[in-house]
Structure formats: structure tokens, C-alpha cells
PyMOL Python script that loads the backbone (N, CA, C, O; Angstrom):
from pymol import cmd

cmd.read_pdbstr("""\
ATOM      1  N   UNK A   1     -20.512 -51.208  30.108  1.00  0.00           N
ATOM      2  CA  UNK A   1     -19.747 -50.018  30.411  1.00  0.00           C
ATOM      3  C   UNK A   1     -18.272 -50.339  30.223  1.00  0.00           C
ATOM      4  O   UNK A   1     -17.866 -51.424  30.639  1.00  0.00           O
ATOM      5  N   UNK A   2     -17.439 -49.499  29.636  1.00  0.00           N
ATOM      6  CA  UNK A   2     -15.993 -49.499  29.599  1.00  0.00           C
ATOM      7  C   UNK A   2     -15.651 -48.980  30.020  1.00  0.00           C
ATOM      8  O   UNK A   2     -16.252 -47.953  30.335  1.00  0.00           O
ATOM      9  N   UNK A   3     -14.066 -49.277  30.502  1.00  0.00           N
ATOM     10  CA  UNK A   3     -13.672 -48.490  31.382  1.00  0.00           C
ATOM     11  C   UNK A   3     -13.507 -47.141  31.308  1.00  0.00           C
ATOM     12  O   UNK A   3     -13.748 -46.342  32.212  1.00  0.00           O
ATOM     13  N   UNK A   4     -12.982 -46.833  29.927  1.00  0.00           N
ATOM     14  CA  UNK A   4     -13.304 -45.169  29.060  1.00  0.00           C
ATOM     15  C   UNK A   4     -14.747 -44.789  29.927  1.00  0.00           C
ATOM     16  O   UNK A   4     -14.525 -44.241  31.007  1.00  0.00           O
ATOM     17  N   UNK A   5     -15.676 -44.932  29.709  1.00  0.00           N
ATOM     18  CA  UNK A   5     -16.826 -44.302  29.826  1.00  0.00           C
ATOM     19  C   UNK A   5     -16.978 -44.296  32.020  1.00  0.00           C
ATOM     20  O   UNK A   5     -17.602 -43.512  32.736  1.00  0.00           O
ATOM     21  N   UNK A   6     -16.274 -45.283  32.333  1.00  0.00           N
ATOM     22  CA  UNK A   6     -16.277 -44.943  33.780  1.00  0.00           C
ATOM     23  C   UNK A   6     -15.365 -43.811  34.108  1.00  0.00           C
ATOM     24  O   UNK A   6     -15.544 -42.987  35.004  1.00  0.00           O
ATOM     25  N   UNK A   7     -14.250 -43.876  33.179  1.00  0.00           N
ATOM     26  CA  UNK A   7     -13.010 -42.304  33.564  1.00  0.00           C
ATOM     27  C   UNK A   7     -14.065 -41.132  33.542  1.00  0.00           C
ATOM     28  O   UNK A   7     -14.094 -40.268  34.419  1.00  0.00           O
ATOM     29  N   UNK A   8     -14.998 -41.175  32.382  1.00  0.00           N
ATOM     30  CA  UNK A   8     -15.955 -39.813  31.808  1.00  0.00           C
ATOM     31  C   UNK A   8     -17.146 -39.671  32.789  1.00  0.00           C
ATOM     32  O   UNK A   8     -17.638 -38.613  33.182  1.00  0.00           O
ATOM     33  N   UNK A   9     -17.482 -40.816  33.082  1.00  0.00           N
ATOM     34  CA  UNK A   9     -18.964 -40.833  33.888  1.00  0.00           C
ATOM     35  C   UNK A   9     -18.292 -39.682  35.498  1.00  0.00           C
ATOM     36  O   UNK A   9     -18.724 -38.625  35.959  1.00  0.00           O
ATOM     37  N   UNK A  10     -17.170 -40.530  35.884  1.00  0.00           N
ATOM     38  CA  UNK A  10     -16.638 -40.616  37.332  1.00  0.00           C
ATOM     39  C   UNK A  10     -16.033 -38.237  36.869  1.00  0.00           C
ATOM     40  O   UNK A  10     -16.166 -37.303  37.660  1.00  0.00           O
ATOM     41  N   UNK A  11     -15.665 -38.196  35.922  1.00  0.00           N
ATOM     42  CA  UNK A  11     -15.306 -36.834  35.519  1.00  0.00           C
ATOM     43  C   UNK A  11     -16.868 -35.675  35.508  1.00  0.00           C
ATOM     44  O   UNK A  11     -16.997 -34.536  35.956  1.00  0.00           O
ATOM     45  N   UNK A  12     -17.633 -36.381  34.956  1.00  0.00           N
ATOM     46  CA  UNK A  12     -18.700 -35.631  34.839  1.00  0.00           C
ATOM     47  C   UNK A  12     -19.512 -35.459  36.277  1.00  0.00           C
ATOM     48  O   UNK A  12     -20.374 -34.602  36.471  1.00  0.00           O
ATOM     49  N   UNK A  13     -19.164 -36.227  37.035  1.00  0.00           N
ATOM     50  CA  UNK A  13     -19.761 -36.171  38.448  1.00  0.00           C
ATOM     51  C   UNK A  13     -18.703 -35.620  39.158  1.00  0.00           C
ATOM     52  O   UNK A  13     -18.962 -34.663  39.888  1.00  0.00           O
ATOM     53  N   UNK A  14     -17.826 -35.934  39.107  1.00  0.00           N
ATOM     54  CA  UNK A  14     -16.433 -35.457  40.122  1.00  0.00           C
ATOM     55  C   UNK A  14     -16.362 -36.312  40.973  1.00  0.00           C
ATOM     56  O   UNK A  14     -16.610 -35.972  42.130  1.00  0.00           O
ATOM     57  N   UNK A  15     -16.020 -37.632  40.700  1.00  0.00           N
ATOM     58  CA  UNK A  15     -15.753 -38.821  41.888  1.00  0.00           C
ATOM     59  C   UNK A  15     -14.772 -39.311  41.642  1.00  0.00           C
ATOM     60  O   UNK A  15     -14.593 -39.725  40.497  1.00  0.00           O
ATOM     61  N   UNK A  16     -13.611 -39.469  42.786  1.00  0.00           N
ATOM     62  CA  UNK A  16     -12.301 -40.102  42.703  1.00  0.00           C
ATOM     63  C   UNK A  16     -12.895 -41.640  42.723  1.00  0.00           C
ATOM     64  O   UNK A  16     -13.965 -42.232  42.866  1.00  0.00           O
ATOM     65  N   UNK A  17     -11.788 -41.845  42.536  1.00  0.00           N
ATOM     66  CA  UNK A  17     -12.136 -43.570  42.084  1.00  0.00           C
ATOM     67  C   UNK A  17     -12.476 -44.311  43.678  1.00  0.00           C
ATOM     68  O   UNK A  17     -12.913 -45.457  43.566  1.00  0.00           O
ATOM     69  N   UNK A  18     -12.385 -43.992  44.589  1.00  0.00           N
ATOM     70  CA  UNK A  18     -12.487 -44.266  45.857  1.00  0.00           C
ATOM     71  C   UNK A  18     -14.038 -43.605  46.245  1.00  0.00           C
ATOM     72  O   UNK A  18     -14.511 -44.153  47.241  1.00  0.00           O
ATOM     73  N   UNK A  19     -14.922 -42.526  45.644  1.00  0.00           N
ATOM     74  CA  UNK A  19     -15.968 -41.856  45.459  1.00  0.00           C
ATOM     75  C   UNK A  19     -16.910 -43.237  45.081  1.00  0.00           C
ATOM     76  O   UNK A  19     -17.683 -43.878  45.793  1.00  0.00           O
ATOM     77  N   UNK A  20     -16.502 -43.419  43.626  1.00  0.00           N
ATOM     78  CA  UNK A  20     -17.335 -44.291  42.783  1.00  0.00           C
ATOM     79  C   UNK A  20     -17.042 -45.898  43.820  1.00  0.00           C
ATOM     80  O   UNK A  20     -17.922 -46.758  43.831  1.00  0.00           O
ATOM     81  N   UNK A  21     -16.109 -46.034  44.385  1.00  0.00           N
ATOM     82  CA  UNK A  21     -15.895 -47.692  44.937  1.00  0.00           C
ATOM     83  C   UNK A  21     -16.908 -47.801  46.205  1.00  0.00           C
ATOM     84  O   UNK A  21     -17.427 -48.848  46.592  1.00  0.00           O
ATOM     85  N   UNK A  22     -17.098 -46.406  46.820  1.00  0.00           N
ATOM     86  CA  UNK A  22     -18.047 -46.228  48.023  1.00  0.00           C
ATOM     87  C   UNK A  22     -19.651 -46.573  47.382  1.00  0.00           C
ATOM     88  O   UNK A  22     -20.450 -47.477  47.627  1.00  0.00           O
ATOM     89  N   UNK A  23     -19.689 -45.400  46.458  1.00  0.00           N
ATOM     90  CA  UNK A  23     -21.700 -45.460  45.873  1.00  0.00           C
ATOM     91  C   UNK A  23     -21.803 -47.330  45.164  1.00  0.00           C
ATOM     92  O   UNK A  23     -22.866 -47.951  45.169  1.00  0.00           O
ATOM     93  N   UNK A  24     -20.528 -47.896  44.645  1.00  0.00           N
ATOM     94  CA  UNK A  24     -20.761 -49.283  44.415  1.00  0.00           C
ATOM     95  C   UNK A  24     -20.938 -50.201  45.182  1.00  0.00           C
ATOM     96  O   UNK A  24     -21.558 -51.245  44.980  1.00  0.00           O
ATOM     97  N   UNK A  25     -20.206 -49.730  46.440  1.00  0.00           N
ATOM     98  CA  UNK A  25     -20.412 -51.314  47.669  1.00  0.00           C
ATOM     99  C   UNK A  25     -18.739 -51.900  46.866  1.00  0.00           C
ATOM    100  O   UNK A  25     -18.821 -53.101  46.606  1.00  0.00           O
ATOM    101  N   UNK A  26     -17.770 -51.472  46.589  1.00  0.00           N
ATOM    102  CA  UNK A  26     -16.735 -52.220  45.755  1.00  0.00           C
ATOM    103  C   UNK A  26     -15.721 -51.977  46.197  1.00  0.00           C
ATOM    104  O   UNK A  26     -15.751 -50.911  46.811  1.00  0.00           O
ATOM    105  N   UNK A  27     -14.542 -52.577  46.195  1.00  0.00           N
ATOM    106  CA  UNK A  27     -13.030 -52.033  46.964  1.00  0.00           C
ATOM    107  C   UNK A  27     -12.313 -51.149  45.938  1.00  0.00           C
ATOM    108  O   UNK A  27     -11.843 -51.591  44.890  1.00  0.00           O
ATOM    109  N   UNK A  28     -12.265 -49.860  46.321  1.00  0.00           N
ATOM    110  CA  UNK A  28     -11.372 -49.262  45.480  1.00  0.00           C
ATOM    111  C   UNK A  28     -10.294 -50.098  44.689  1.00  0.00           C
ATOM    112  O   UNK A  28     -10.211 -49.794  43.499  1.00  0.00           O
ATOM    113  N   UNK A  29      -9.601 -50.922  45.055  1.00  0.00           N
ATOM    114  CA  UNK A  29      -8.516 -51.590  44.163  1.00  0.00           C
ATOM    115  C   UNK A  29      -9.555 -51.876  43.117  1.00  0.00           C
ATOM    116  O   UNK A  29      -9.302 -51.410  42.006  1.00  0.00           O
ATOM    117  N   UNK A  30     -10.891 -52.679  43.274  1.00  0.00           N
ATOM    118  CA  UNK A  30     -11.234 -53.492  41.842  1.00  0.00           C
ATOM    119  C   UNK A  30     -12.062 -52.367  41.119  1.00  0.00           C
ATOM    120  O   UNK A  30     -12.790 -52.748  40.203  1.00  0.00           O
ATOM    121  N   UNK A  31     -12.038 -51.092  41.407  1.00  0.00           N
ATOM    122  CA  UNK A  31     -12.421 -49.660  40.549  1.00  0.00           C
ATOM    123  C   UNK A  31     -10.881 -49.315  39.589  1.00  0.00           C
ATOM    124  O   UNK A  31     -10.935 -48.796  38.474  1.00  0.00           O
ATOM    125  N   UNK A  32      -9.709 -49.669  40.192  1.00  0.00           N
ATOM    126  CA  UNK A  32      -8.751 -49.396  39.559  1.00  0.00           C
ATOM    127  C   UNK A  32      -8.697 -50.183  38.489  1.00  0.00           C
ATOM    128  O   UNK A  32      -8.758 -49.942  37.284  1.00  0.00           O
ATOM    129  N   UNK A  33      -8.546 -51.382  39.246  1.00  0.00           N
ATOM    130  CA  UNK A  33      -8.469 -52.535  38.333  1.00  0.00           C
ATOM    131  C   UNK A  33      -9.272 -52.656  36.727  1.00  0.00           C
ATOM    132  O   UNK A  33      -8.935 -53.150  35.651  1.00  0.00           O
ATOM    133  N   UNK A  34     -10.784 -51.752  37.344  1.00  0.00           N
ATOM    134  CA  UNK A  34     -11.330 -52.169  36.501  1.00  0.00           C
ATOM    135  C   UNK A  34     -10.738 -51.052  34.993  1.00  0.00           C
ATOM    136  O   UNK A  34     -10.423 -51.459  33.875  1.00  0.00           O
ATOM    137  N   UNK A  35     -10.752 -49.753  35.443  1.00  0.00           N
ATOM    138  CA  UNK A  35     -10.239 -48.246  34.854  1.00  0.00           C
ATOM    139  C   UNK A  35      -9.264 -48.719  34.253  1.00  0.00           C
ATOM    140  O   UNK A  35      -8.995 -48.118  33.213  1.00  0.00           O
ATOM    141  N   UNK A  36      -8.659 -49.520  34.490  1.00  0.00           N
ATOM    142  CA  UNK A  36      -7.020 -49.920  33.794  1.00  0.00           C
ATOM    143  C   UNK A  36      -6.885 -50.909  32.596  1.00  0.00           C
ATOM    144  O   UNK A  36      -5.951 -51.096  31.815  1.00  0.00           O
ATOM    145  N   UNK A  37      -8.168 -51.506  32.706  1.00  0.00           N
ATOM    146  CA  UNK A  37      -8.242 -52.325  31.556  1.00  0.00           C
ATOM    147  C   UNK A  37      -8.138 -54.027  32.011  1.00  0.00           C
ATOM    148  O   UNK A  37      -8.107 -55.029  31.296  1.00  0.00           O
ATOM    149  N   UNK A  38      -8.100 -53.868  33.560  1.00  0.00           N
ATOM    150  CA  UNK A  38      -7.813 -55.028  33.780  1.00  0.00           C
ATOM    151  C   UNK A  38      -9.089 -56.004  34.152  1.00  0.00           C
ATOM    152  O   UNK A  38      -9.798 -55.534  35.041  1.00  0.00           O
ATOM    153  N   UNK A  39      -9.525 -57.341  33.601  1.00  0.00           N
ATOM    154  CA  UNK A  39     -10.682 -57.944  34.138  1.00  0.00           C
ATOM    155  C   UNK A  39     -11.113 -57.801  35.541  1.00  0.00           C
ATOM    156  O   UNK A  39     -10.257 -57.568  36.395  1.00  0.00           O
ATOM    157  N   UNK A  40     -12.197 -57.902  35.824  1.00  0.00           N
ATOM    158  CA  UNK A  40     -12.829 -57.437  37.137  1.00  0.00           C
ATOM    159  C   UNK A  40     -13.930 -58.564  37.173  1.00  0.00           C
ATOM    160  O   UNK A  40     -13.991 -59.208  36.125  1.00  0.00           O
ATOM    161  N   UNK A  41     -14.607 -58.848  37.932  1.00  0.00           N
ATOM    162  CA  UNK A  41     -15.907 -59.694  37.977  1.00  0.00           C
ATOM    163  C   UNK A  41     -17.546 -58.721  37.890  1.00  0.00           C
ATOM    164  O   UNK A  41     -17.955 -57.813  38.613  1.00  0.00           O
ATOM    165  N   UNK A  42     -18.081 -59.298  36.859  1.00  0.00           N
ATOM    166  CA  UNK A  42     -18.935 -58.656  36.003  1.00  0.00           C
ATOM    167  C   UNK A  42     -19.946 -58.001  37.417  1.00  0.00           C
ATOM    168  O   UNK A  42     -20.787 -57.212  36.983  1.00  0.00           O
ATOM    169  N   UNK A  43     -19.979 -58.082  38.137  1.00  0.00           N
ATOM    170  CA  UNK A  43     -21.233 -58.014  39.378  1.00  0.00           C
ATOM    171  C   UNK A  43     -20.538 -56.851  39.714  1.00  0.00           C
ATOM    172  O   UNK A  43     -21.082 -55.747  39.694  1.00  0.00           O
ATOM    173  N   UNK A  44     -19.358 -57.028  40.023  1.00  0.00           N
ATOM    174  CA  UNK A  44     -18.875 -55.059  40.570  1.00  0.00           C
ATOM    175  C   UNK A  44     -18.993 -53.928  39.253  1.00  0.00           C
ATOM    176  O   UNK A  44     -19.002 -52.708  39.418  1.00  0.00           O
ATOM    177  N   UNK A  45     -19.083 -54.653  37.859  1.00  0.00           N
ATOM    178  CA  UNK A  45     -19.178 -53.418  36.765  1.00  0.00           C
ATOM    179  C   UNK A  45     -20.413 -52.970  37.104  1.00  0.00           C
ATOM    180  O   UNK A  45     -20.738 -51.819  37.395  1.00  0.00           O
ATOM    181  N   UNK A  46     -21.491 -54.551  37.016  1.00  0.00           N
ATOM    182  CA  UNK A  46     -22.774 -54.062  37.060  1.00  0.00           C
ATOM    183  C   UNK A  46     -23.008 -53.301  38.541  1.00  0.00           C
ATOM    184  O   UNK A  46     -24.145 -52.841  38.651  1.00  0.00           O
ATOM    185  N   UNK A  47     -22.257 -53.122  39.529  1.00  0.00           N
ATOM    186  CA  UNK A  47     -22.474 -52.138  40.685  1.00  0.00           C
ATOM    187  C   UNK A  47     -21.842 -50.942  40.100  1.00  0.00           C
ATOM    188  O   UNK A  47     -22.513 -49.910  40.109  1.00  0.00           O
ATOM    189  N   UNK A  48     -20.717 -50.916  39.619  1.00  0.00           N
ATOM    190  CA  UNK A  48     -20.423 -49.473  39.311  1.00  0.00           C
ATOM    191  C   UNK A  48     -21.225 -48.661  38.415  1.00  0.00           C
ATOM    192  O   UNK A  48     -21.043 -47.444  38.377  1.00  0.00           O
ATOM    193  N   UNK A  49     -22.166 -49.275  37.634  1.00  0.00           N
ATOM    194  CA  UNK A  49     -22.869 -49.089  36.654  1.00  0.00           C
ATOM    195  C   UNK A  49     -23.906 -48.365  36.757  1.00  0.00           C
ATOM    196  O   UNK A  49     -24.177 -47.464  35.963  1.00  0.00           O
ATOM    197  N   UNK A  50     -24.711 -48.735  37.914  1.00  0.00           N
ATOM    198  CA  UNK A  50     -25.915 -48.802  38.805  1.00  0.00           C
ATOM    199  C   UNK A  50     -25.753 -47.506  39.784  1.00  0.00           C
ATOM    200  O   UNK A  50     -26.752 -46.818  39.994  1.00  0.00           O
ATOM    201  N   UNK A  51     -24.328 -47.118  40.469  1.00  0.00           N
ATOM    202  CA  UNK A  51     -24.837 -46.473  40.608  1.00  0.00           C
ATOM    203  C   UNK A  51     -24.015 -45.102  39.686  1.00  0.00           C
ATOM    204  O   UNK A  51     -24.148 -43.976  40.164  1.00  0.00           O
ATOM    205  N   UNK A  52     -23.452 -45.213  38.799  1.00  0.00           N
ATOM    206  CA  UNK A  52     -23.548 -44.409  38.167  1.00  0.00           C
ATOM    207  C   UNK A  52     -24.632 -43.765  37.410  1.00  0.00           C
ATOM    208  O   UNK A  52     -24.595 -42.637  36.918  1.00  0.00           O
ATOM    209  N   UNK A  53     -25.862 -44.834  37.361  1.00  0.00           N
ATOM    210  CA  UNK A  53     -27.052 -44.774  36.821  1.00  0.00           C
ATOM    211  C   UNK A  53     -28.102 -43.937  37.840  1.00  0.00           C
ATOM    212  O   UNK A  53     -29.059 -43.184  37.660  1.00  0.00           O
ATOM    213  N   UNK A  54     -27.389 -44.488  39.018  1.00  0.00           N
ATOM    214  CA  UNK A  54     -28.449 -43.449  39.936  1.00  0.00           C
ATOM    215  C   UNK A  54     -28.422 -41.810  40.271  1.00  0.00           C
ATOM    216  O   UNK A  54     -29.193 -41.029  40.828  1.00  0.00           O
ATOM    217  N   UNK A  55     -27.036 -41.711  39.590  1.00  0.00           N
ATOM    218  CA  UNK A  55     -26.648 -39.905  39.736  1.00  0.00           C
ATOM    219  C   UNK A  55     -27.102 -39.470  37.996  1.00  0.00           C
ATOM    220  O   UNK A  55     -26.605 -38.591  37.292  1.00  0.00           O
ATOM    221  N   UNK A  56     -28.212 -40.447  37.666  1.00  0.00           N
ATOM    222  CA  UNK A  56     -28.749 -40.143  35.754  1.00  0.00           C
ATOM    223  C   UNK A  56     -27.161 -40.041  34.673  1.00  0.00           C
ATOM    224  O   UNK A  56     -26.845 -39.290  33.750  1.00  0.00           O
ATOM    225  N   UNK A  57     -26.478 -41.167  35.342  1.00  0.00           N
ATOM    226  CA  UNK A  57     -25.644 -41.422  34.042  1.00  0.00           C
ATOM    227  C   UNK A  57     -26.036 -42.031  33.179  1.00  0.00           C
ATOM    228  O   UNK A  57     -26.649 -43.041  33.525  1.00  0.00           O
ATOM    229  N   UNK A  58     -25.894 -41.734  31.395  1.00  0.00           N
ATOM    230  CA  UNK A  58     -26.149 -43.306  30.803  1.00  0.00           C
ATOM    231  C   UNK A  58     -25.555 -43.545  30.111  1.00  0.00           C
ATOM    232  O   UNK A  58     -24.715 -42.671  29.895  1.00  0.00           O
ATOM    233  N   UNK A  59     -25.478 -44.469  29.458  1.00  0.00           N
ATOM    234  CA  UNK A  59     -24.264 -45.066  28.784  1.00  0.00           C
ATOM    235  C   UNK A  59     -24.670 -44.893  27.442  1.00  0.00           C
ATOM    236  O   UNK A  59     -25.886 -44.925  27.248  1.00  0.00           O
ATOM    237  N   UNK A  60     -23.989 -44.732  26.555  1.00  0.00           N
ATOM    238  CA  UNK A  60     -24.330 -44.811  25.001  1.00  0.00           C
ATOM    239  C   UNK A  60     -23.533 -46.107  24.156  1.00  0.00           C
ATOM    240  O   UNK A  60     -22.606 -46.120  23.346  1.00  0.00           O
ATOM    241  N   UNK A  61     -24.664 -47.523  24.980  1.00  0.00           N
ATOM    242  CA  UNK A  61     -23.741 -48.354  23.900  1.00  0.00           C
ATOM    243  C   UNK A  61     -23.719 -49.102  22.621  1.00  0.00           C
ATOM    244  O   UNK A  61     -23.108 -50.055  22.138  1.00  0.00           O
ATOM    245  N   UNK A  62     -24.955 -47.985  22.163  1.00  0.00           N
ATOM    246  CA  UNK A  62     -25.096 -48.559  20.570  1.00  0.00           C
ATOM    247  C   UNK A  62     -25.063 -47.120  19.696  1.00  0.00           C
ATOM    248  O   UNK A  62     -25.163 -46.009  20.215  1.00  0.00           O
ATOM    249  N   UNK A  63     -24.928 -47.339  18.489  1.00  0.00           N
ATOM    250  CA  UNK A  63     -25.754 -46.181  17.315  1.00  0.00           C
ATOM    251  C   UNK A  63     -24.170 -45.315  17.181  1.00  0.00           C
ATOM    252  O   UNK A  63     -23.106 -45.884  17.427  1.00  0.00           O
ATOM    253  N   UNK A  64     -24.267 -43.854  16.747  1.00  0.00           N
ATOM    254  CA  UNK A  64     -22.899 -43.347  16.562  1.00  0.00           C
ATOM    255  C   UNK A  64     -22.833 -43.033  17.659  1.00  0.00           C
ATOM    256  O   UNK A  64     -21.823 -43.578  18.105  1.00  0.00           O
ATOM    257  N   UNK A  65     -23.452 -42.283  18.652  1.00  0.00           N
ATOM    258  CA  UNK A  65     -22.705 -42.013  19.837  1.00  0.00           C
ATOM    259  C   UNK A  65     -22.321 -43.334  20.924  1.00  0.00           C
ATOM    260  O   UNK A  65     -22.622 -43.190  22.109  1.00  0.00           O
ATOM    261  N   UNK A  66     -21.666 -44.584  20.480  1.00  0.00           N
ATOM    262  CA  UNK A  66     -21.844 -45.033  21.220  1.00  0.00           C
ATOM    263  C   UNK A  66     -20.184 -45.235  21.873  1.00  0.00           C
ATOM    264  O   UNK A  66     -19.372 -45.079  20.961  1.00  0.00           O
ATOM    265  N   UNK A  67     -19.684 -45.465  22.881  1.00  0.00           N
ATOM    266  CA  UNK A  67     -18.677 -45.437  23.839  1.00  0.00           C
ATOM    267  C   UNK A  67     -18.533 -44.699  24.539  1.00  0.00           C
ATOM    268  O   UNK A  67     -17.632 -44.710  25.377  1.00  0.00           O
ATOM    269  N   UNK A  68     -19.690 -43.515  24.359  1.00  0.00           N
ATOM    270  CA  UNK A  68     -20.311 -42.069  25.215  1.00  0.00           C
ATOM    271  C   UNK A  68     -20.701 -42.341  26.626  1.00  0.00           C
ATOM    272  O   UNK A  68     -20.591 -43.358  27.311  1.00  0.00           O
ATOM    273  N   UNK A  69     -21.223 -41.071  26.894  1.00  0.00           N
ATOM    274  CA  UNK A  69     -22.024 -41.325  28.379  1.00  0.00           C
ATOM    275  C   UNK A  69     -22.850 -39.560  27.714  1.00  0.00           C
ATOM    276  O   UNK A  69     -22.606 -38.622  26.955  1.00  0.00           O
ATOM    277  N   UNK A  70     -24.078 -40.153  28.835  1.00  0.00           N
ATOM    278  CA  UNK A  70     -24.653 -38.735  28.981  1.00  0.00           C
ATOM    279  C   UNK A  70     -25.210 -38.615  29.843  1.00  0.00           C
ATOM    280  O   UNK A  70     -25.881 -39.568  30.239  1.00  0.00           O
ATOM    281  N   UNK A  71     -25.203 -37.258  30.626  1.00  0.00           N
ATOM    282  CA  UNK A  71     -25.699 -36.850  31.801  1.00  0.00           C
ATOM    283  C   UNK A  71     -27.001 -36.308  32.414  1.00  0.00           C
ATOM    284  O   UNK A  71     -26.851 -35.302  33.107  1.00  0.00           O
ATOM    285  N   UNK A  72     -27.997 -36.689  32.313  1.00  0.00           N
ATOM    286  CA  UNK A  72     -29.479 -36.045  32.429  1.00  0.00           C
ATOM    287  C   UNK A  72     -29.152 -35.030  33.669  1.00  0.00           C
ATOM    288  O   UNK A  72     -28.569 -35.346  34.706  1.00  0.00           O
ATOM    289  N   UNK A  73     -29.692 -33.657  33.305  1.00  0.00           N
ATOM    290  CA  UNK A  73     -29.882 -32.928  34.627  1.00  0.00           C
ATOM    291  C   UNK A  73     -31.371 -32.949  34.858  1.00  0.00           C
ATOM    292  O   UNK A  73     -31.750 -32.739  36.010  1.00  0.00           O
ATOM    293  N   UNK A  74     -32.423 -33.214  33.753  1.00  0.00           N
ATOM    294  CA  UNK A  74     -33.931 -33.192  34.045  1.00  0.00           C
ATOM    295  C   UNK A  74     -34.659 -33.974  35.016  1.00  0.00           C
ATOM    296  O   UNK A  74     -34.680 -35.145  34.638  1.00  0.00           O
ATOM    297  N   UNK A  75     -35.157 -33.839  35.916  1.00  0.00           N
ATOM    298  CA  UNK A  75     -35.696 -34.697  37.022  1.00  0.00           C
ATOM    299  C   UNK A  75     -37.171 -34.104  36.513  1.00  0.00           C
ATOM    300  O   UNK A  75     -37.258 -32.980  36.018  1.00  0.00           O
ATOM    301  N   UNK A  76     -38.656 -35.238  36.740  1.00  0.00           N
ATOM    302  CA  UNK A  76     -39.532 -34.850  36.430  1.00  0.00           C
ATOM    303  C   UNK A  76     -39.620 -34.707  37.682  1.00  0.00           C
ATOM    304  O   UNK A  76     -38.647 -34.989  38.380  1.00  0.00           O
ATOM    305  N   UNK A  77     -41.016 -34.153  38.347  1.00  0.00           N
ATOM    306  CA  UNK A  77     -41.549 -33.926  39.448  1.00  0.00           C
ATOM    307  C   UNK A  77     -42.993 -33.726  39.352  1.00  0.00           C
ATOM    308  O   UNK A  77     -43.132 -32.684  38.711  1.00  0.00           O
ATOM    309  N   UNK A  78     -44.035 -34.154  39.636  1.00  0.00           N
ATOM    310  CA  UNK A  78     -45.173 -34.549  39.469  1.00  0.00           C
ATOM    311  C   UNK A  78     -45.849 -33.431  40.690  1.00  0.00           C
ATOM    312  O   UNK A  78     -45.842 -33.457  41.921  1.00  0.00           O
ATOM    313  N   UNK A  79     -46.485 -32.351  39.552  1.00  0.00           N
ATOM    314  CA  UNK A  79     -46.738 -31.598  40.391  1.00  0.00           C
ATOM    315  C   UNK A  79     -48.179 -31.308  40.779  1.00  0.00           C
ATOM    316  O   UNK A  79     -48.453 -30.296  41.424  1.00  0.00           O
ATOM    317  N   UNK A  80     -49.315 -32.382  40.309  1.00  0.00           N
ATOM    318  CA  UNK A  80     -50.617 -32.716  40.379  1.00  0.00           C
ATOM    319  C   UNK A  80     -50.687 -32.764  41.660  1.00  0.00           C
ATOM    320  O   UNK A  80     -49.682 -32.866  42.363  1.00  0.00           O
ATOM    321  N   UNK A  81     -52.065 -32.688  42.190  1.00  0.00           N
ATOM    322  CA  UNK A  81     -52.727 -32.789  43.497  1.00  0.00           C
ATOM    323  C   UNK A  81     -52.160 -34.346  44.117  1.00  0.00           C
ATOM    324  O   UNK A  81     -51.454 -34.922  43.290  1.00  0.00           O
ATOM    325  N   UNK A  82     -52.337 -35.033  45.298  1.00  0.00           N
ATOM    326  CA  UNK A  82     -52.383 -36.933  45.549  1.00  0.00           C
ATOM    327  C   UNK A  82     -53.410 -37.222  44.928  1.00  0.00           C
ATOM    328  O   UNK A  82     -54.437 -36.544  44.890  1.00  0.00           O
ATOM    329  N   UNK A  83     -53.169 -38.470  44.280  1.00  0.00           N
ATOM    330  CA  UNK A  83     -54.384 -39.377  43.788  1.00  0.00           C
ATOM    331  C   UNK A  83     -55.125 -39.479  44.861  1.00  0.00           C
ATOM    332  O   UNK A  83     -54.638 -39.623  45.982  1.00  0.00           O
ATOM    333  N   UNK A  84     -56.519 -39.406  44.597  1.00  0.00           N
ATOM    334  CA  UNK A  84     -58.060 -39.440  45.596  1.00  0.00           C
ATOM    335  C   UNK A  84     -57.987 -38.318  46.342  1.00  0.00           C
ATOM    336  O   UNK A  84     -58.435 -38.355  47.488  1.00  0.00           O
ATOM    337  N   UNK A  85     -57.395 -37.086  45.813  1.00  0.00           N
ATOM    338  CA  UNK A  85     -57.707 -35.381  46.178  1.00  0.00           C
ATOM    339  C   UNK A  85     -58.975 -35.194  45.612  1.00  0.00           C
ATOM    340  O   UNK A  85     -59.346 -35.890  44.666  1.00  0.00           O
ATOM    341  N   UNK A  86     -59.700 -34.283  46.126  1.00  0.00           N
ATOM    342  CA  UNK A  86     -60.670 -33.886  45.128  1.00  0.00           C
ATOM    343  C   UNK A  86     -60.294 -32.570  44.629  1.00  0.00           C
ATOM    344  O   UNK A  86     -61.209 -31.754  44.517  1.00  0.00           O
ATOM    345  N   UNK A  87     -59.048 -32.195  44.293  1.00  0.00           N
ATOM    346  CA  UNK A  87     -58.136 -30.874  43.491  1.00  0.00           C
ATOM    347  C   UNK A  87     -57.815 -31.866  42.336  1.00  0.00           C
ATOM    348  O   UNK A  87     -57.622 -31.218  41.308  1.00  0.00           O
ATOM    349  N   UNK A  88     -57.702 -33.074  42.156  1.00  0.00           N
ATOM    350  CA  UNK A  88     -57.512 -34.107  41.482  1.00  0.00           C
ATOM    351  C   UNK A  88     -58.559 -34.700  40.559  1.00  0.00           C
ATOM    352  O   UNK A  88     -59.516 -35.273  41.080  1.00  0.00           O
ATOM    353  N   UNK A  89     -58.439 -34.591  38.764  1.00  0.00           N
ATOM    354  CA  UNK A  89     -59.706 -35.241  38.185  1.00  0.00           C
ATOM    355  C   UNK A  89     -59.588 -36.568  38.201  1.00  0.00           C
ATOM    356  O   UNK A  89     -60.503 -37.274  37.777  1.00  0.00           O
TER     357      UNK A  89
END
""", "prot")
cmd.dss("prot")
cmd.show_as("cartoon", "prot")
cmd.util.cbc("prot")
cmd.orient("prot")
């Protein structure tokens, strides 16, 4: 993730940088730090990452769209009977 794509991720959700430092477990300074271009330690990207991943962000970091992000709104939901129903084949 770059920091570009955390400005876009953090825009597409609407999280101040103090938003995104909370859902990471991270100190707002090293969210700045990181947004600014400045090195950070790889374990807080991979937290900011994660949970940007958990609000269905993703990153686009190969192919032409890549330095992107994209936003899934689709959630599946499994709307079959419980396994060992007998409404269930």
C-alpha cells in the first residue's frame, strides 16, 4: 500500500487520519508519517492495511489499474437453511 492509496482508501470511507490510526491499533503521528512519504515500520502499514481491508478495501497493486484502490459494497450472505436442517439438501 502507498501512501497515495491510504489518502484514497481513508477518502472513500471518510476517516481522518486519527479514524484510520484507531481501526489500526497505530499512533496517529506514524499514520501521518506514513501519508507523507515518510518511512514507517512495515507492521503498522501492514495494520493500516488490514484494516482498511476489513471495511472491503483493496488495493490494486499490479496490472493497469494498479496504484488504485477499490471499494466492494457486495457482502454475500448465505441465505440457505443451517447445515443438518432438514429444509437443507
Amino acid at each position: 500500500m502507498s501512501p497515495e492509496q491510504s489518502r484514497m482508501a481513508r477518502k472513500a470511507l471518510k476517516w481522518s487520519l486519527v479514524d484510520l490510526a484507531d481501526a489500526a491499533g497505530i499512533s496517529a503521528v506514524t499514520a501521518v508519517l506514513f501519508e507523507a512519504g515518510e518511512a514507517v515500520d512495515g507492521g503498522s502499514v501492514a495494520a493500516m492495511r488490514k484494516a482498511f481491508e476489513a471495511q472491503h478495501i483493496r488495493f490494486m497493486d499490479q496490472g493497469a489499474l494498479a496504484g488504485g484502490i477499490l471499494r466492494s459494497r457486495i457482502r454475500y450472505v448465505d441465505k440457505r437453511p443451517p447445515a443438518g436442517s432438514a429444509e437443507r439438501p
